[in-house]
N, C-alpha and C positions, 0 to 999 in steps of 0.2 A: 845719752845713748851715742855710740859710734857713726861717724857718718863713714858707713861703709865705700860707697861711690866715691866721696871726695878722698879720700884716704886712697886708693886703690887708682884712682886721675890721674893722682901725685906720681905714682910709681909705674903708671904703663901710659905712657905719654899718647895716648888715642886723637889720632889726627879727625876721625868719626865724634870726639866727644865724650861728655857724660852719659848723655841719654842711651849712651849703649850701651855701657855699666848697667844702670837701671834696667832696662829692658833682659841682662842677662842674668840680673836676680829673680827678675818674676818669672821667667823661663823654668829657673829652677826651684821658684818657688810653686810654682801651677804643677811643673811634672816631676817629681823626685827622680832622681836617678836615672835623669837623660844622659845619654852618652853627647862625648864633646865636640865629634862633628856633628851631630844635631844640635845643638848649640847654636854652633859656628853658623848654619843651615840658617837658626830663625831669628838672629841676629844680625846676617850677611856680612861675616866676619873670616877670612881666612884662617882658617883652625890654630897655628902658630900664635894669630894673634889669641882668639879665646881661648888656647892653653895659658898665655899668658894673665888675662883677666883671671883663671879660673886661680893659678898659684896664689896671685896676690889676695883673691878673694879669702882663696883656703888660711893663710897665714894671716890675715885680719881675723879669722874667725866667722866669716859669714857661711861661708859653704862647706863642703865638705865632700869626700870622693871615696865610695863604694864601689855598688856595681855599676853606679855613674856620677853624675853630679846632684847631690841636693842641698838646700838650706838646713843649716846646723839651727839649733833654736834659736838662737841671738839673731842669726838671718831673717827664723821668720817672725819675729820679733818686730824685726828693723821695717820688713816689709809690710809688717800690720799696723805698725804706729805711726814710722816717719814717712813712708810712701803712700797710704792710705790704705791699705785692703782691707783691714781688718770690719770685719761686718758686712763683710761684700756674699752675697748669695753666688757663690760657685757655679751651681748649676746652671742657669741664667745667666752669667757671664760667660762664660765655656759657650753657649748655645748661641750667644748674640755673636761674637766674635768668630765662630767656624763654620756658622751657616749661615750664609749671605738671605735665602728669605724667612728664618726663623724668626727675626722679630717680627712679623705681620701677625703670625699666632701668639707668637709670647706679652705682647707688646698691644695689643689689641686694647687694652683697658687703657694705655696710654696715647692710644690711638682717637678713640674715642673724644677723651678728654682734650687733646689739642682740637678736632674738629668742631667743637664747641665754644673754644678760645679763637681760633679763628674766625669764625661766624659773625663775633662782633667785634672784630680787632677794627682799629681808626681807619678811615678813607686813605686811600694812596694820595699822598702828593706829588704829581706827575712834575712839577718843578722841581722837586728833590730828587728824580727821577729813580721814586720808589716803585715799586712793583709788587704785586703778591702771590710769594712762592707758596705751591702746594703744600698741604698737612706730610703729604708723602719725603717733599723735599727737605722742610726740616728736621724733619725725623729721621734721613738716610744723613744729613751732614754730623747728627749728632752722632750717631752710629758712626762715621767714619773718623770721627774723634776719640771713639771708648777705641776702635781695632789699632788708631795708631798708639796707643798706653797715652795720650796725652789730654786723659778726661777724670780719672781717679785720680783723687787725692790733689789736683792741677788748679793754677789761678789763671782762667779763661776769660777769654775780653773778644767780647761782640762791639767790632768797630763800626755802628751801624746796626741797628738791628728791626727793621717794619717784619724781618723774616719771620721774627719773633724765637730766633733759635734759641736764645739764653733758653726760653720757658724748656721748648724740646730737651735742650741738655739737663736744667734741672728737674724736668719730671722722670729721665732715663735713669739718673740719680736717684733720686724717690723709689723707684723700683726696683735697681743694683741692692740697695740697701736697706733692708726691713725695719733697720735699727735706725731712724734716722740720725741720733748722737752722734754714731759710730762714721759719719759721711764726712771725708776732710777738705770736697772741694771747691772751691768758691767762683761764682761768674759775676763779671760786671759787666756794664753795657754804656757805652756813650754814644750820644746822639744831638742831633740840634733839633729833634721837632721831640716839644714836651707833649705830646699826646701817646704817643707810642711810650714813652718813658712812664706816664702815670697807668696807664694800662699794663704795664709790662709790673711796673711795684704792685700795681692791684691783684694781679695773678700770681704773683710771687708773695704774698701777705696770704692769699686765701690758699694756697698749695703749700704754704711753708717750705718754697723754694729758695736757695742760697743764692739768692741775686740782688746786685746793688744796680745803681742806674745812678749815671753821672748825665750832667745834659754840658754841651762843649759843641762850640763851632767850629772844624777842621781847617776852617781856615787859619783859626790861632794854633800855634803847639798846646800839647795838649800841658796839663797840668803837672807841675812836678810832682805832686805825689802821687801820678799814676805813671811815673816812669820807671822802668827797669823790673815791673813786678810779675808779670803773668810767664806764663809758659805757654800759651797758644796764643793765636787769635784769630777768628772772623772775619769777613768782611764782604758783601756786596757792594761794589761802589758805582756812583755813577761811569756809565761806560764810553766815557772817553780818557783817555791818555793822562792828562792832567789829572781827573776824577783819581783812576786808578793810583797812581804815583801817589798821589798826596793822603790817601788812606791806608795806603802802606807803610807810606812813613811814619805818620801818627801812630799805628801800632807796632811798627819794628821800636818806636822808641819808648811803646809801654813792653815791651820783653825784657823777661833778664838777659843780662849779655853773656849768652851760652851757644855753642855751636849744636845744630842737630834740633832745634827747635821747628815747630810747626806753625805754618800759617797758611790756612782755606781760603783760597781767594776764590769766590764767582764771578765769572763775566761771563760775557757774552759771545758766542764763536765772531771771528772774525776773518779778518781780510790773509792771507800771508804779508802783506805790507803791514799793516796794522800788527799782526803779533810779532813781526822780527821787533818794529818799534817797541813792542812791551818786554820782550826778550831783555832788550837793550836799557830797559829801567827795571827790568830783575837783575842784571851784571852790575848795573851804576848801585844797586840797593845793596850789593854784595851777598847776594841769593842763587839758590840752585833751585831749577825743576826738579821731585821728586816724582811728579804723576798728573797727569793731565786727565779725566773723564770727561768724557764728550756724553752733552746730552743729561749732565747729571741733576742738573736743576731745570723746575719747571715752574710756570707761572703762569697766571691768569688772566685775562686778557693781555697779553704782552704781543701784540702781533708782529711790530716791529721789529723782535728778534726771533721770532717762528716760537716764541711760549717756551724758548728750550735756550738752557746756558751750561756752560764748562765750570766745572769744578778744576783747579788748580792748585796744588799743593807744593808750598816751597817750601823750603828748609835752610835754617840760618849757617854762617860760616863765620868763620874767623874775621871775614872784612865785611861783616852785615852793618848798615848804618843810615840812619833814615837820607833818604835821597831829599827831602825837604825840610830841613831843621828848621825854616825860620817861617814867620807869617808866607799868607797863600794873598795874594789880588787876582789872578788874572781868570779865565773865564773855567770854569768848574763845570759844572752841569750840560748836559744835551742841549736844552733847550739856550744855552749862556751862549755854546759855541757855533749853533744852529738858529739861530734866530732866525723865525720865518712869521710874516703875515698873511694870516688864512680866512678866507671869508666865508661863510655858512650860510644857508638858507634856511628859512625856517618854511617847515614843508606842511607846515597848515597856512599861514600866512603870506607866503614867499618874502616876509623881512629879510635885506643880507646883513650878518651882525659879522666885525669882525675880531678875531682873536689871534693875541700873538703877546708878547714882552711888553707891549705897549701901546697897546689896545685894552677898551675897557674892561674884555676879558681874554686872563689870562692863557687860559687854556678851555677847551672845549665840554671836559670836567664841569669848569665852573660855567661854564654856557650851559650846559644842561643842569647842573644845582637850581640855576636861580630862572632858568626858564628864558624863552621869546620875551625882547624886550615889548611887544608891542601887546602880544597875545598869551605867553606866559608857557607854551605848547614848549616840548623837550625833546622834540625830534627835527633834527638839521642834516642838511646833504651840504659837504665841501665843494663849490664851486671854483677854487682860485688858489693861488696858493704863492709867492711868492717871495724872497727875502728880504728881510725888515731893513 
């Protein structure tokens, strides 16, 4: 079969990319006989240029020009085999993608079923400085993955994942597609804590979801044979500076090397100082803002950031490139770069126990796990608080 998009690259040198090629086939594959400044309109392409896409397209043979632009059969061909559509429920796609709360009604049976996968997902490791997003939050990121085209047919990499988004993405898949043969896209997930990794294979075994799970320390690069492969990726990182940078790299260096590619970064709002700084390791990563949502993620007890974090989407360029190529030492996590000794009371007994990096317990978490060293009671008030 023709690779229509490469073939059509060659000959209209798009400083934008491929993905906009693709994005102008499924245009005219979902609406026949759109006229070409609409086109131009849902592509964000100056018309000159998508006359030009449409020529080259017309003389490969994919589209074709009536009373506007449509896919010739070989096009929709091209778009049900090599791009993924084929077997895709129209109607449900159309409805998830143009009305922002239709999936609450349409989507409700997969609503459901995440809130029950959640229920018993692994404990947070506040050292890893995991946190747990709402059923709502992972299910609006998957969703903002099908509206950018970069979730059919697509090789997806959850860099990090306690959200448990892989599952949300492969069960919105499960539903896209009645057929499940007919589904061509695949999610992987790496991670360094194997609890979330066997739980996530376990949901994905029992849903017949398209998810692999690699386990990987971010401190090392990641694996060469998960480099240069996906077309999106994920990422919650821990929220400082270092955190951020070095899980972006790890997954800019699992992308193909393509301009116009997507990557969901969450964190957490910040300071203006703070995000010029993250600005400044999106330029160093050779990355552009696409979209910033505020407030777009939420979480559970997370008080420390108000339960509420920024959705982030960046998009790749010509000079994208992981900003840390080589091993990571230095300090990673909140609590790495934070180090504090806090001492607690225990408010049946008044034992003070105290917790910190190096102290006999870590975090507070596990002071309440395992109880009052004297009395065993799981209720403490913070009396003290200062750095280790």
């Amino acid at each position: 079969m023709k690779n229509y998009i490469e073939e059509t690259y060659k000959q209209v040198h798009l400083q934008e990319g491929q993905r906009v090629i693709e994005q102008f086939l499924i245009e005219c594959y979902f609406h026949p006989d759109i006229p070409t400044k609409e086109l131009a309109r849902k592509v964000l392409l100056p018309v000159p240029v998508a006359t030009a896409i449409k020529k080259e397209l017309i003389k490969a043979g994919a589209v074709e020009q009536a009373n506007g632009v449509r896919c010739t059969t070989s096009g929709r061909e091209y778009v049900e085999k090599a791009l993924g559509y084929g077997g895709l429920d129209h109607d449900l796609f159309q409805k998830l993608i143009s009305e922002d709360e239709a999936w609450k009604a349409e989507l409700a049976d997969v609503r459901t079923s995440m809130e029950e996968i959640f229920s018993t997902r692994p404990q947070v490791d506040v050292l890893l400085d995991q946190s747990k997003c709402t059923v709502e939050t992972s299910m609006r990121r998957a969703l903002l993955c099908l509206r950018d085209q970069a979730l059919l047919g697509k090789k997806i990499l959850c860099v990090g994942d306690d959200d448990l988004v892989s599952v949300a993405l492969g069960l919105l898949l499960k539903r896209l597609y009645p057929s499940a043969e007919r589904q061509a896209a695949r999610i992987d997930v790496i991670d360094i804590d194997q609890r979330f990794l066997q739980y996530i294979e376990a949901i994905a075994a029992e849903h017949q979801l398209p998810i692999t799970c690699h386990q990987a320390d971010l401190r090392k690069p990641l694996p060469k044979r998960l480099h240069g492969k996906y077309d999106c990726f994920f990422t919650d990182p821990p929220y400082t500076l270092s955190g951020m940078s070095l899980f972006l790299s790890r997954g800019i260096s699992a992308l193909q090397k393509q301009k116009g590619l997507s990557i969901y970064l969450s964190f957490a709002h910040k300071s203006p100082d703070f995000t010029l700084a993250m600005q400044r390791e999106f330029v160093r990563a050779g990355l552009t803002v696409r979209e910033v949502i505020s407030h777009f993620n939420e979480y559970e007890a997370a008080q420390m950031i108000g339960n509420r974090g920024q959705m982030i989407v960046l998009t790749t360029t010509e000079m994208t490139t992981p900003g840390i190529p080589q091993a990571f030492h230095d300090a990673l996590y909140t609590g790495e770069e934070k180090q504090t000794l806090r001492t607690y009371r225990c408010k049946r007994c008044d034992e003070a126990v105290r917790v910190g990096a190096k102290a006999a317990f870590k975090t507070i978490e596990e002071l309440k796990g395992r109880g009052c060293p004297r009395c065993k009671n799981t209720i403490f008030k913070l009396v003290s608080r200062k750095k280790a």
